[in-house]
C-alpha positions in Angstrom: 87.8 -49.6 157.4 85.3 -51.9 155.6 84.9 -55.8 155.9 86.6 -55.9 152.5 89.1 -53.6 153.3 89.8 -55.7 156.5 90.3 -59.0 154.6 93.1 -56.6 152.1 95.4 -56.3 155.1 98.4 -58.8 154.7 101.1 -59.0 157.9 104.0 -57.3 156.8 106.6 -60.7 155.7 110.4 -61.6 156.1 112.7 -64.4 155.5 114.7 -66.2 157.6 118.0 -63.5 157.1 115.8 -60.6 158.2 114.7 -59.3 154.8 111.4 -58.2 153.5 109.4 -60.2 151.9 107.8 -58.7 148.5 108.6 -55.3 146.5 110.8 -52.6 148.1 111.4 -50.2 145.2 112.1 -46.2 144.4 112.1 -46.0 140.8 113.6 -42.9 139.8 113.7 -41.9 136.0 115.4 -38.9 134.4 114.0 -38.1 130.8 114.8 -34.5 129.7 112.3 -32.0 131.4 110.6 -35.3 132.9 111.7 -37.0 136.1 110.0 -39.4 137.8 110.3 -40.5 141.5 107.8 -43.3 142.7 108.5 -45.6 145.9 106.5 -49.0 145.7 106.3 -51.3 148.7 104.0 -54.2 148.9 103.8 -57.8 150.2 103.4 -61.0 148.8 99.9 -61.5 147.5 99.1 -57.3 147.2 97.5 -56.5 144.4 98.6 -52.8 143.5 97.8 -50.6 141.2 99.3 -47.2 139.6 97.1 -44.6 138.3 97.2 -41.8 136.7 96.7 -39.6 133.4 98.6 -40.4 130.4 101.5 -39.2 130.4 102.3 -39.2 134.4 104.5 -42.2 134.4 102.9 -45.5 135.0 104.1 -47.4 132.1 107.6 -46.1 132.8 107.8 -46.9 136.2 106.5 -51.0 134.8 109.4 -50.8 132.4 111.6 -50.2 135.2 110.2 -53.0 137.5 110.7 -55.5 134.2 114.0 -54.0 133.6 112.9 -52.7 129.6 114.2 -49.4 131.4 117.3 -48.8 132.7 116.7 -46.2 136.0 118.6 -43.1 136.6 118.6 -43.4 140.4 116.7 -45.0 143.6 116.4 -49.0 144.4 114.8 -52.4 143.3 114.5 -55.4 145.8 112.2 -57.7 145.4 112.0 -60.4 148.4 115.0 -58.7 149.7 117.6 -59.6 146.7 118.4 -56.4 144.8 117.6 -56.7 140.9 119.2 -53.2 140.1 121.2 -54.1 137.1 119.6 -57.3 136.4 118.6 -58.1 132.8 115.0 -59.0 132.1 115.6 -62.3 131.2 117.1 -62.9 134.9 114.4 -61.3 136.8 111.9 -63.6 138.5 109.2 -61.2 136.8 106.0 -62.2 134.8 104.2 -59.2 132.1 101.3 -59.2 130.7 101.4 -56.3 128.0 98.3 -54.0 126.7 98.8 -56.3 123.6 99.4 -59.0 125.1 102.4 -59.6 122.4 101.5 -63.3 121.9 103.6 -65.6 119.6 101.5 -65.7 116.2 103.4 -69.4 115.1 102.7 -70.7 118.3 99.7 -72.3 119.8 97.7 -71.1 123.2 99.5 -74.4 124.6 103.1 -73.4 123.1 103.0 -69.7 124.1 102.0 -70.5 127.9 105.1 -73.4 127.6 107.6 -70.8 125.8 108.6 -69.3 129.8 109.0 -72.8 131.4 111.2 -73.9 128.3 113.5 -70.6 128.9 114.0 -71.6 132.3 115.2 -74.9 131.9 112.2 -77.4 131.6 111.8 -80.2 129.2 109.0 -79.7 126.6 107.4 -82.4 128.0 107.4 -81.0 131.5 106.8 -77.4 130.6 103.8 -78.6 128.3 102.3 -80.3 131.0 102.5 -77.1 132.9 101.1 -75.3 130.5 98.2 -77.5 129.8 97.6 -77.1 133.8 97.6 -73.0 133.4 95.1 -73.4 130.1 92.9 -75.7 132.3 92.8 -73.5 135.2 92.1 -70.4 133.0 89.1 -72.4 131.4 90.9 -72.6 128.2 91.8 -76.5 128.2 89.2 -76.5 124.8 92.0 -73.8 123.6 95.4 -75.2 124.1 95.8 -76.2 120.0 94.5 -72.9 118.8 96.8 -70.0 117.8 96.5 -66.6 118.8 94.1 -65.2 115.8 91.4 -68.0 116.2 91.5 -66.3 119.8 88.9 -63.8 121.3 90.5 -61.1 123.2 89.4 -62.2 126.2 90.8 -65.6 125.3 94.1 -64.2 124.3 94.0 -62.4 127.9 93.8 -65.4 129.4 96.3 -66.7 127.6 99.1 -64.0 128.0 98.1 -64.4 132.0 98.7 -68.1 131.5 101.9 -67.5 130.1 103.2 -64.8 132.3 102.5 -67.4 135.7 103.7 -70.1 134.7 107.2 -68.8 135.2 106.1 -68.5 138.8 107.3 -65.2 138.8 107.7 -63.2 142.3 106.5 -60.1 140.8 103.8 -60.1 138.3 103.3 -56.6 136.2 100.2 -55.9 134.2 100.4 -53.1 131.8 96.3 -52.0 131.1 95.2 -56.0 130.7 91.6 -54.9 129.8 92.5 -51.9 127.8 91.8 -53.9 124.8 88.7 -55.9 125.2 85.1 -54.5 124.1 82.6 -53.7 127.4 80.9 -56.8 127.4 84.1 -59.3 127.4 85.8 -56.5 129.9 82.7 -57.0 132.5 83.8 -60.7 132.5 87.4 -60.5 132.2 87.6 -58.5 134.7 85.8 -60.6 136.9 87.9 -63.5 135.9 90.7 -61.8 136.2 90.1 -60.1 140.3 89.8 -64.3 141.2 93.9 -65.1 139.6 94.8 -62.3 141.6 93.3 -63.1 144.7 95.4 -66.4 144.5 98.3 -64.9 143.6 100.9 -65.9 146.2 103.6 -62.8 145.1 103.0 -59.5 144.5 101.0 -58.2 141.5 101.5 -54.6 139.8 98.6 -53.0 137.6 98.9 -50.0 135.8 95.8 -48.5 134.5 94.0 -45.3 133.9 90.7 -46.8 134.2 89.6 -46.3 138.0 86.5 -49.0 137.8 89.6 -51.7 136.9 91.8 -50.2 139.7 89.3 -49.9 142.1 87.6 -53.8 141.9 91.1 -55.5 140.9 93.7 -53.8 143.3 94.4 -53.7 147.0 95.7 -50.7 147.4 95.8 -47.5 144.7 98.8 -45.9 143.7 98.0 -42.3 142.3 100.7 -41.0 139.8 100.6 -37.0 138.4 103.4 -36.0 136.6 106.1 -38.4 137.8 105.4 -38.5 141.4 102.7 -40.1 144.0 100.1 -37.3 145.1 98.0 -40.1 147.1 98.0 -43.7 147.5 95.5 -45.8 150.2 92.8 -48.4 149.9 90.6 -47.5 147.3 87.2 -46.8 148.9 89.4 -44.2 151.2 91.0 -42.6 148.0 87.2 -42.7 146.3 85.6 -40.7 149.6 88.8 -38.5 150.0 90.3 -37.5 146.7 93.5 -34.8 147.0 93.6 -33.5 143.3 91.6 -33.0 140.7 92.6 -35.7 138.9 91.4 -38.6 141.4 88.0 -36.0 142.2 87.2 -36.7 138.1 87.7 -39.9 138.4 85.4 -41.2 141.2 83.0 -38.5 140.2 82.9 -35.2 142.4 83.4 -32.1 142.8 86.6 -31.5 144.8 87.1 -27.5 146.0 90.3 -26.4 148.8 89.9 -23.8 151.7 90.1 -22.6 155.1 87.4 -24.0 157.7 86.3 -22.4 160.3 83.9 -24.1 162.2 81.0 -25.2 159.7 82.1 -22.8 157.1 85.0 -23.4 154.4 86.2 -20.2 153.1 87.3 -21.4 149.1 90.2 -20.7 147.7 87.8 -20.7 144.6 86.3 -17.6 146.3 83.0 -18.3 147.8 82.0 -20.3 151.0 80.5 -23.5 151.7 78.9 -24.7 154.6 79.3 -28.2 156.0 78.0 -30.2 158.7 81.9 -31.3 159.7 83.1 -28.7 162.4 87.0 -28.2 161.2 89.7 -25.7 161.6 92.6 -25.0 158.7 93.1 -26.1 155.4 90.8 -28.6 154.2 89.2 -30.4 151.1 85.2 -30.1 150.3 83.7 -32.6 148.2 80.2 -33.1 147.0 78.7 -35.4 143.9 77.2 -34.2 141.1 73.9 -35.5 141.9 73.9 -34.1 145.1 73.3 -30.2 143.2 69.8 -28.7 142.0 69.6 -26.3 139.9 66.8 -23.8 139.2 66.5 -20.5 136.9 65.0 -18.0 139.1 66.4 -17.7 142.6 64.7 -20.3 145.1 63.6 -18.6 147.8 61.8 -21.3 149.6 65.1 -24.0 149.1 66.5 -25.1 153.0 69.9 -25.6 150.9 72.8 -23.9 152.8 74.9 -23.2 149.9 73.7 -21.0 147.0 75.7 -19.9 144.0 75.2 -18.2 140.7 76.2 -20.0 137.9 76.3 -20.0 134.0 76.0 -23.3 131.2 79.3 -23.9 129.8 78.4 -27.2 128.8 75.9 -30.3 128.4 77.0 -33.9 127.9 74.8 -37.3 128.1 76.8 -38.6 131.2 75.0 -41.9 131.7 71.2 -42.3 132.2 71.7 -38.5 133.2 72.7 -34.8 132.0 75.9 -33.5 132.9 75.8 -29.8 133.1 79.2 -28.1 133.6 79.1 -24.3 135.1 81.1 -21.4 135.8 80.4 -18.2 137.7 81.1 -18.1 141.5 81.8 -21.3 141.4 83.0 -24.2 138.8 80.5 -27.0 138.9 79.0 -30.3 137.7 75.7 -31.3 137.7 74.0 -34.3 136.9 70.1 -33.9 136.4 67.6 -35.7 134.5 67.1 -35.6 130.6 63.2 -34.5 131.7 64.7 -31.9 134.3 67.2 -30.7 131.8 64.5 -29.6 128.6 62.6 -28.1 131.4 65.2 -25.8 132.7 65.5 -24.9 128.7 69.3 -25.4 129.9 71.3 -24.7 127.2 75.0 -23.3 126.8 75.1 -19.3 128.3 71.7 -20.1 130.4 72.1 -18.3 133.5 71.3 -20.9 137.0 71.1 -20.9 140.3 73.2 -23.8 142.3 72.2 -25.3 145.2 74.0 -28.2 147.7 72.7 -28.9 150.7 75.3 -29.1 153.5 74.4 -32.6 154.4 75.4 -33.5 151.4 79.3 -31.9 151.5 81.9 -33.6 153.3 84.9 -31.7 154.4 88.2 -33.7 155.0 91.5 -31.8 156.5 94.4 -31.4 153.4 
């Protein structure tokens, strides 16, 4: 566990009749051929976040913690009161949606006061409260202007405004940065990681974007299909991916087998050899840098692990080349733009792959 991982773990919470404090839920949705079936725990100030493909379930599984979706089985308590049945309206919930779904009449000022006024304020009290949120998201300069004189990380800002100043218990962000451009995302995001962290309840973040999961969320939530295939901090799900899915997305190659010893038989076909000593079924992984590739055989290489390969495909992939290959075994490579023209690489070009073991690691499955 790192430092920062350290400073993520929160005692587990209760109130005074015994009850947990925070999100006990097992959402449970059936839609034709499609069920899903996610538990979520987490206590008050995690920051979690559900990831997954499109299509696996995420958004549902929000709808169904704001109450837009009506569940076909499972639970929902949040600080130990059940909301099963409990219109949105009633829920002590917050959203932020992908598009944000600000009022267009209203001002930045009016659309952060519109939750306060539901709940019972004066418009004199809940526009002072909203002129507090504005201030404290920088946006004080902002209150008077409506949503399309807004940026889009403005409008961000101002749909995060709006969703805490309800002072909501649970607070559900559906892709928050989906819409910015990669410049305002950088800072948004950076922005937004601080609101979190002082976030007293829990937050909820759904997201296919693993940079945005990974720097804004305590604790990933993996969703394939309609069901959790891996949840954990994320620097343990980054070093220890369990599908191809989560391998993609932090950028490795991910292979299953049988170890024996330093040797993983694949189930791919060939072996690798690792410098972990294991025994049964276990996971190999090794980054796309970590492979060199040649055209001729190498016959003075002190790399372990040696397979022929063929070009199946070459993407820019950063600063760097990414070369996909099939053959013994199904590869990516990163290499160099310089190292790429002179292999001559070039879809069909026949390679040799090597890793050194050093730089596999083996984890059990």
């Amino acid at each position: 566990m790192t430092d920062l991982d350290a400073d993520r773990v929160r005692p587990t919470l209760t109130d005074p009749h015994g009850q947990g404090l925070g999100l006990d839920a097992r959402l449970v949705v059936d839609r034709g051929t499609f069920r899903l079936d996610v538990a979520l725990t987490a206590a008050p100030g995690d920051v979690v976040a559900l990831l997954g493909p499109n299509g696996a379930g995420k958004t549902t599984a929000l709808r169904v913690l704001a109450g837009l979706v009506p569940p076909s089985g499972g639970h929902l308590r949040l600080d130990g009161v059940p909301l099963d049945g409990t219109p949105p309206e009633s829920r002590p919930v917050g959203v932020v949606f992908q598009d944000y779904l600000l009022f267009p009449h209203l001002t930045a000022l009016d659309n952060v006061a519109f939750g306060p006024r539901c709940q019972g304020s004066s418009k004199a009290q809940a526009r002072a409260l909203a002129a507090q949120w504005l201030d404290r998201m920088g946006l004080a300069d902002h209150a008077d202007a409506k949503p399309r004189r807004l940026s889009g990380g403005q409008a961000q800002r101002v749909a995060l405004a709006r969703a805490l100043a309800t002072r909501p218990r649970l607070l559900l962000l559906d892709e928050p940065l989906a819409a910015l451009d990669a410049r305002t995302r950088l800072e948004v995001r950076g922005r937004l990681r601080r609101h979190l962290a002082e976030f007293e309840a829990v937050a909820v973040l759904v997201t296919h974007d693993p940079l945005d999961a990974m720097v804004l969320a305590d604790r990933l939530v993996v969703v394939e299909d309609g069901r959790v295939v891996q949840e954990g901090a994320p620097t343990d799900i980054a070093r220890h991916p369990r599908t191809d899915y989560i391998a993609q997305l932090v950028g490795l190659n991910l292979y299953r087998g049988r170890s024996d010893g330093h040797t993983v038989r694949l189930d791919a076909g060939p072996a690798v050899t690792t410098t972990e000593a294991l025994s049964g079924e276990v996971f190999v992984a090794f980054p796309p840098n970590a492979v060199t590739l040649y055209r001729d055989r190498p016959t003075g290489s002190s790399a372990r692990n040696l397979w022929r390969c063929e070009v199946v495909g070459l993407e820019t992939h950063g600063d760097r080349i990414r070369a996909d290959l099939a053959g013994e075994l199904p590869i990516a490579a990163d290499l160099t733009t310089v190292a790429a023209a002179e292999l001559d690489l070039h879809p069909g070009a026949s390679v040799w792959a090597t890793v050194k073991a050093t730089q596999t690691h083996a984890y059990p499955a």
